[in-house]
C-alpha positions as CSV (number, residue, x, y, z in Angstrom):
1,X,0.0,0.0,0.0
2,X,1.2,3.3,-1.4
3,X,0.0,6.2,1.0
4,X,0.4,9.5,-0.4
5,X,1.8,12.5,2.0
6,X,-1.2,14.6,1.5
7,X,-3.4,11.9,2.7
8,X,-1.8,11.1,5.3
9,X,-1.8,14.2,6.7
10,X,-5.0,15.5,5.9
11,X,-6.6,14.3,9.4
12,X,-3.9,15.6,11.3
13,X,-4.0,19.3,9.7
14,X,-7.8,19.2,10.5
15,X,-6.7,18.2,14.6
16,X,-4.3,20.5,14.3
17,X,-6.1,23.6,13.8
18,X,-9.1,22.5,16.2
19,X,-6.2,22.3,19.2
20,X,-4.9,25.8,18.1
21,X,-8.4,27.3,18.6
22,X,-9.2,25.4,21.6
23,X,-5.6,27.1,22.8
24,X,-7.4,30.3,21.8
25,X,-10.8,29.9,23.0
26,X,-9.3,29.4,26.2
27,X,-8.0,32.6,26.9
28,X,-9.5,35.4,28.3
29,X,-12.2,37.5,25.6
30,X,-12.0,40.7,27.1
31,X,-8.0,40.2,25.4
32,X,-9.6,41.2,22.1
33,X,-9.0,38.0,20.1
34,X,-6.2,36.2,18.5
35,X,-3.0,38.0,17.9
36,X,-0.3,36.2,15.8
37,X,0.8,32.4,15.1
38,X,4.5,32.0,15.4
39,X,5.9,28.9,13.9
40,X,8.8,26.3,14.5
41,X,9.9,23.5,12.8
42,X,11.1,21.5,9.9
43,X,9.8,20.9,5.9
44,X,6.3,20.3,7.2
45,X,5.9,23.8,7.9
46,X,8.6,25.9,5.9
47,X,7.1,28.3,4.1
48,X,9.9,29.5,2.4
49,X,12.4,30.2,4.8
50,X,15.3,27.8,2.4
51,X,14.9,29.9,-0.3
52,X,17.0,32.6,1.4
53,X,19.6,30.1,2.5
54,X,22.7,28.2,0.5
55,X,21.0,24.9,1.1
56,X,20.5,21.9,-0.7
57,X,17.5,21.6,0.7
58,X,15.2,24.1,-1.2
59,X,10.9,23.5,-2.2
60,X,10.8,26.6,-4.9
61,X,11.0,24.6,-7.7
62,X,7.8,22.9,-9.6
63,X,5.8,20.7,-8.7
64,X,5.8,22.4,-5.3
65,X,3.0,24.4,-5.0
66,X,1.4,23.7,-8.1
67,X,-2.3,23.2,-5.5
68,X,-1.5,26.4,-3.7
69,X,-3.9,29.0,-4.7
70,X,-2.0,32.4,-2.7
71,X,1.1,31.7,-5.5
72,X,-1.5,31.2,-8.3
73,X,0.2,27.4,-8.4
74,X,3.6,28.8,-8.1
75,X,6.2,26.8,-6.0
76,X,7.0,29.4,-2.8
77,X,8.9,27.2,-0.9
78,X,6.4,25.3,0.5
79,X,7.4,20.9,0.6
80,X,4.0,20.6,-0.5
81,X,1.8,20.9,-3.4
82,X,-0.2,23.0,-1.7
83,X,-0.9,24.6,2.3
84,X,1.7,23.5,5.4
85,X,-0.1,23.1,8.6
86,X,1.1,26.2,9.9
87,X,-1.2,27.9,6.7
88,X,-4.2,26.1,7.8
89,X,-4.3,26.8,11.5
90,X,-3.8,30.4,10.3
91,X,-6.9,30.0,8.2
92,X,-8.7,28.3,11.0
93,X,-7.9,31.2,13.1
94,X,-9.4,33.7,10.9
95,X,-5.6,35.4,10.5
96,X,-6.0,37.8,7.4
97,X,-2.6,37.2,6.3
98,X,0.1,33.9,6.1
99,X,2.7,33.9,8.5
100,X,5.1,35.7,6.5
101,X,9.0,33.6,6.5
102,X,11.4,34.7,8.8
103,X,14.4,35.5,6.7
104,X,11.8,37.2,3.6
105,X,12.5,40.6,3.1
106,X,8.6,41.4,3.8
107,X,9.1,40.3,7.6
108,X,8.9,43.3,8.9
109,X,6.9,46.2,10.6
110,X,3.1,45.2,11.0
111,X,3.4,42.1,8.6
112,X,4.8,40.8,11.8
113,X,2.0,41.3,13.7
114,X,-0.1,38.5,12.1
115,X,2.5,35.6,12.7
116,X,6.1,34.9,11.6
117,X,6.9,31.3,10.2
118,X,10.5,30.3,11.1
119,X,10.3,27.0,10.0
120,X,13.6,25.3,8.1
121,X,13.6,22.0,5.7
122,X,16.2,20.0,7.5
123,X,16.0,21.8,10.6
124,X,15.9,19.4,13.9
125,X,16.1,20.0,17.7
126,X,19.8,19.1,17.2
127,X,22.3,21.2,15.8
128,X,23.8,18.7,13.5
129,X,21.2,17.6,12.6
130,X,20.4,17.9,8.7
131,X,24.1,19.0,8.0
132,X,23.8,16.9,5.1
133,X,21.8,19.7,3.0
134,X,25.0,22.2,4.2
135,X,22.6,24.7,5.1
136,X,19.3,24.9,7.4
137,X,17.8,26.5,10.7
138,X,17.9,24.2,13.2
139,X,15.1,24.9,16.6
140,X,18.4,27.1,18.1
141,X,18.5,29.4,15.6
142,X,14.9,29.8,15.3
143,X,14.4,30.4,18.6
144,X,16.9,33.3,18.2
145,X,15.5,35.1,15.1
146,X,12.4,34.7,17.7
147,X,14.3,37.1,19.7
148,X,14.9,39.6,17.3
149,X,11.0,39.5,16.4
150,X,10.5,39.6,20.1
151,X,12.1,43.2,20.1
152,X,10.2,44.4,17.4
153,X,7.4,44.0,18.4
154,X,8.2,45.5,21.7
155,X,8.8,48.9,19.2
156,X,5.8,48.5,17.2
157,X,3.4,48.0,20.2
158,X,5.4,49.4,23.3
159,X,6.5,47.0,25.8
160,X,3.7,46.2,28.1
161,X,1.2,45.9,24.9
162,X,3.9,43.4,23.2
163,X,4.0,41.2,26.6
164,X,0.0,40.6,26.8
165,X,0.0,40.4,22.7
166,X,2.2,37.8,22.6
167,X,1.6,35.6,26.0
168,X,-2.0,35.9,25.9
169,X,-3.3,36.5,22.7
170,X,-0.6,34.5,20.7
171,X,-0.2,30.6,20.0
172,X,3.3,28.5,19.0
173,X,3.7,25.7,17.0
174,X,6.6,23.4,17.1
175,X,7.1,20.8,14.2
176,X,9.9,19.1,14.8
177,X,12.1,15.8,15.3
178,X,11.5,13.4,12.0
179,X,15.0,14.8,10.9
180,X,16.6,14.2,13.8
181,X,16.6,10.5,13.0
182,X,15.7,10.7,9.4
183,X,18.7,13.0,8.7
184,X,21.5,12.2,11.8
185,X,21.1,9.3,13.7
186,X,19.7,7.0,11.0
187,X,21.4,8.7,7.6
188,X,22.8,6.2,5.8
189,X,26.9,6.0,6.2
190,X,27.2,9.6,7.8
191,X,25.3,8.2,10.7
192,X,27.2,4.6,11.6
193,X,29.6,6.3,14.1
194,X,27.1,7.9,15.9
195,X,25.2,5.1,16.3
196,X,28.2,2.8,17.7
197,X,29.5,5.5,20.1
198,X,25.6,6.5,21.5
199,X,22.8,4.4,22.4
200,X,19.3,5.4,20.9
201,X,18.1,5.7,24.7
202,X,21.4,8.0,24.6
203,X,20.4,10.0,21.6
204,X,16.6,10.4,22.5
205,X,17.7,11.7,26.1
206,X,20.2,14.7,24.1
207,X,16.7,15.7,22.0
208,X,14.3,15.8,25.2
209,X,17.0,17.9,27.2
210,X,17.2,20.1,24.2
211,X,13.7,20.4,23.3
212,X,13.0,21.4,27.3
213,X,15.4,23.7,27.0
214,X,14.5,25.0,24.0
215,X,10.6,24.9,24.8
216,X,11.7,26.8,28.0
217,X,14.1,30.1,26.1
218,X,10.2,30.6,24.0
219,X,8.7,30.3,27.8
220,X,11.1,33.1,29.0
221,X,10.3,35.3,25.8
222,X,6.7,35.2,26.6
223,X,5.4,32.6,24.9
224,X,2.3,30.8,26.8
225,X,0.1,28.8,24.3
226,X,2.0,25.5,22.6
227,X,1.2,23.1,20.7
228,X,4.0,21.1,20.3
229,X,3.6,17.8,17.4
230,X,5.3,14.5,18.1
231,X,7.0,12.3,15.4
232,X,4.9,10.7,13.1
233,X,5.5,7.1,11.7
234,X,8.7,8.1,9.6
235,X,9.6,4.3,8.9
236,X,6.3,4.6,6.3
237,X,7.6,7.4,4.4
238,X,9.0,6.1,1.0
239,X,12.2,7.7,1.6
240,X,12.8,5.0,3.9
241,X,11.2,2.1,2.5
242,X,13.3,2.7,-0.2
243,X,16.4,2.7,1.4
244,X,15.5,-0.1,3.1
245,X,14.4,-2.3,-0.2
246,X,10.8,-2.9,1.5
247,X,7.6,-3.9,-0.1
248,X,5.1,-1.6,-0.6
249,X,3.2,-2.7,2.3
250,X,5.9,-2.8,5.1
251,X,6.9,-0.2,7.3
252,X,11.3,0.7,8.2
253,X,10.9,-1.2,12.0
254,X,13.5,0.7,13.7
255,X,12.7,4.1,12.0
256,X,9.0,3.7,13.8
257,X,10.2,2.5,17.2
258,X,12.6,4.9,17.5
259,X,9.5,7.7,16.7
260,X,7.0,5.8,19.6
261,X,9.9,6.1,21.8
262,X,10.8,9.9,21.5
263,X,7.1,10.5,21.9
264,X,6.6,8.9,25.0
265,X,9.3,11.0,26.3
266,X,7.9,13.9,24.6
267,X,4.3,13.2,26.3
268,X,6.3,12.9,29.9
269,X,8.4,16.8,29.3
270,X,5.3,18.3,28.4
271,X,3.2,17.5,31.7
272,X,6.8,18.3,32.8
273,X,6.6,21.2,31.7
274,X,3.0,22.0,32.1
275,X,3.4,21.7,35.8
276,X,6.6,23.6,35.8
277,X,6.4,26.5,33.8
278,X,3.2,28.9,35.5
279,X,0.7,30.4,33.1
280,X,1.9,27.8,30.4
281,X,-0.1,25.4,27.9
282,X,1.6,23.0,26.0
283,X,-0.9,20.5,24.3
284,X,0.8,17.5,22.7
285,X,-0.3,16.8,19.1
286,X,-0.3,13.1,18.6
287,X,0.4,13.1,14.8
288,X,1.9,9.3,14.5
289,X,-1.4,7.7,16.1
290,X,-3.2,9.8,13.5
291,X,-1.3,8.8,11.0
292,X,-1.1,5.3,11.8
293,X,-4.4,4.9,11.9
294,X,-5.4,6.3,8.5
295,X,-2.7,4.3,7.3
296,X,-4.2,1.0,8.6
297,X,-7.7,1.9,8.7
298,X,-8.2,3.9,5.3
299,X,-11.4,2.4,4.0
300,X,-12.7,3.8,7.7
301,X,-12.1,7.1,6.2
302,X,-13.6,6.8,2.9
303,X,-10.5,6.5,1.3
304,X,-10.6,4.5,-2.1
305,X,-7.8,5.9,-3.9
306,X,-4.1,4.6,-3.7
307,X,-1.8,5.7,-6.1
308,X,1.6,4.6,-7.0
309,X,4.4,8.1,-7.3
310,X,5.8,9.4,-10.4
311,X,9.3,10.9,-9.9
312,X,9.5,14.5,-10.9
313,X,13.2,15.0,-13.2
314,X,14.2,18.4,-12.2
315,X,17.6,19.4,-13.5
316,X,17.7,22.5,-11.2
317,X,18.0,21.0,-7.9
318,X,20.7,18.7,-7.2
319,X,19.3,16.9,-4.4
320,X,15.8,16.7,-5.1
321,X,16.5,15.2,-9.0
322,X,14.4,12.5,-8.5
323,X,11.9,13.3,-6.3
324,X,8.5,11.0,-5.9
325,X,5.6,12.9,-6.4
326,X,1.9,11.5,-5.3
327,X,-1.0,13.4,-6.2
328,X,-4.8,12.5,-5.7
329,X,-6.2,15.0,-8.0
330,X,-7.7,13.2,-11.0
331,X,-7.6,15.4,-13.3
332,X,-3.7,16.2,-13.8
333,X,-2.7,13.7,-16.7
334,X,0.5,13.7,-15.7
335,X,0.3,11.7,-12.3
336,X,0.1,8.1,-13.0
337,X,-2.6,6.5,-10.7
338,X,-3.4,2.8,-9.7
339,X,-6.8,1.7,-7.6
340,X,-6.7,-0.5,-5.2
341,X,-9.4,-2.7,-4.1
């Protein structure tokens, strides 16, 4: 069984957005509504942030974006052919505006105000993770051009306006962790020394110290309303099935236990954390169970559709010059399709 990305997502971006306005819902009315959607992570969310860096890791080439209405079907930078999660929650939100890329020359004055995407493909909680792509932003950095957005909006509202607008009127999003296996600790060849000279129980310990850390620098610069998304099953992706030489059908064994473990951790920092840090939310999006589950149970869904994927030839990207492309849309011709029973 072939499961397209799109797919398998679709029930999580729908979760996602009704935890962000339950996050919102729950503060005070009399604070005048939502303020902005600030957002962290990896590919699943960068909305263009690569485009700006020396990386090999770069979206703004076709068929990216080719479902994306705001670019007219124009790849933007966006891993998708279409929204990122962080673009939906927006919508769900009722923000007027996408939350603009970090490192885009239109991140400035009031644009800020309605969000501010920070988001990397490649990025990871650890900083060497994705060094494979030479560039990317990993959660560090992000957190620091946070910062810098931190102070200006302390300019553009005053100080005490700033505070409220972003710890009570704001929400965070943190996408991150598939890289940090995917690209360090399980890369192929780059990644067997690593692997001899630290445990996985060893390596998973070094992410939830950072990611409490991390979690806790946002905490000191305001930030109050999290929702923070757990790994999803990454040994489905066909990445590495591939790698691995599986069957269509079979999932990467170690890639998915290594996910279920980091989450349980990650479900243990953030009542941690929840406890610990006053005034704080931090609601746990469980996107592998999601996933999983359309995965298994598809038909349950209404799902009929499987397709196999067509690799896109792109001569202008070096690294992504065979990349597999699944698409449920019917009508594109160029897209082969099988139905399954």
């Amino acid at each position: 069984m072939v499961m397209e990305k799109a797919w398998s997502f679709g029930l999580v971006l729908l979760w996602f957005s009704a935890l962000s306005c339950y996050l919102v819902n729950a503060a005070d009315d009399k604070n005048g509504g939502f303020g902005a959607s600030f957002i962290f992570g990896d590919s699943l969310v960068d909305a263009g942030n690569n485009n700006y860096l020396p990386t090999l890791s770069r979206a703004n080439i076709p068929p990216n974006g080719i479902d994306f209405k705001a670019s007219g079907g124009n790849p933007t930078g966006r891993y998708t052919n279409g929204r990122t999660i962080g673009d939906i929650v927006g919508e769900e939100l009722g923000v007027p505006n996408y939350a603009v890329p970090y490192l885009a020359p239109n991140s400035t004055g009031k644009a800020i105000l309605y969000g501010v995407n920070y988001a990397s493909g490649g990025g990871g909680i650890m900083n060497a993770t994705g060094r494979i792509f030479v560039n990317r932003l990993g959660l560090d950095i992000q957190i620091d051009f946070f910062n810098n957005t931190r102070k200006q909006f302390d300019k553009l509202l005053g100080s005490s306006k700033a505070k409220d607008y972003i710890s009570k009127r704001s929400i965070f999003s943190v996408t991150i962790g598939a890289n940090d296996f995917l690209n360090n600790y399980l890369l192929p060849v780059l990644s067997i020394g690593a692997r001899i000279s630290e445990t996985p129980d060893g390596f998973i310990d070094d992410m939830i110290n950072h990611l409490s850390n991390q979690l806790t620098r946002l905490y000191k610069l305001d930030a109050r309303k999290f929702v923070i998304g757990n790994v999803g099953p990454i040994g489905c992706i066909p990445y590495q099935k591939t790698i691995n030489q599986l069957n269509e059908n079979e999932c990467v064994d170690l890639a998915n236990k290594l996910a279920m473990q980091y989450n349980g951790r990650l479900k243990e920092l953030l009542t941690e954390l929840n406890g610990k840090l006053k005034g704080a939310i931090f609601v746990h999006a469980n996107v592998y169970d999601l996933v999983m589950e359309l995965i298994t149970n598809y038909a349950k869904y209404g799902i009929i559709w499987f397709f196999t994927c067509r690799f896109y030839n792109s001569e202008r990207s070096m690294l992504w010059k065979w990349r597999a492309i699944c698409r449920d849309n019917p009508m594109r011709t160029d897209i082969k399709y099988v139905q399954r029973p």
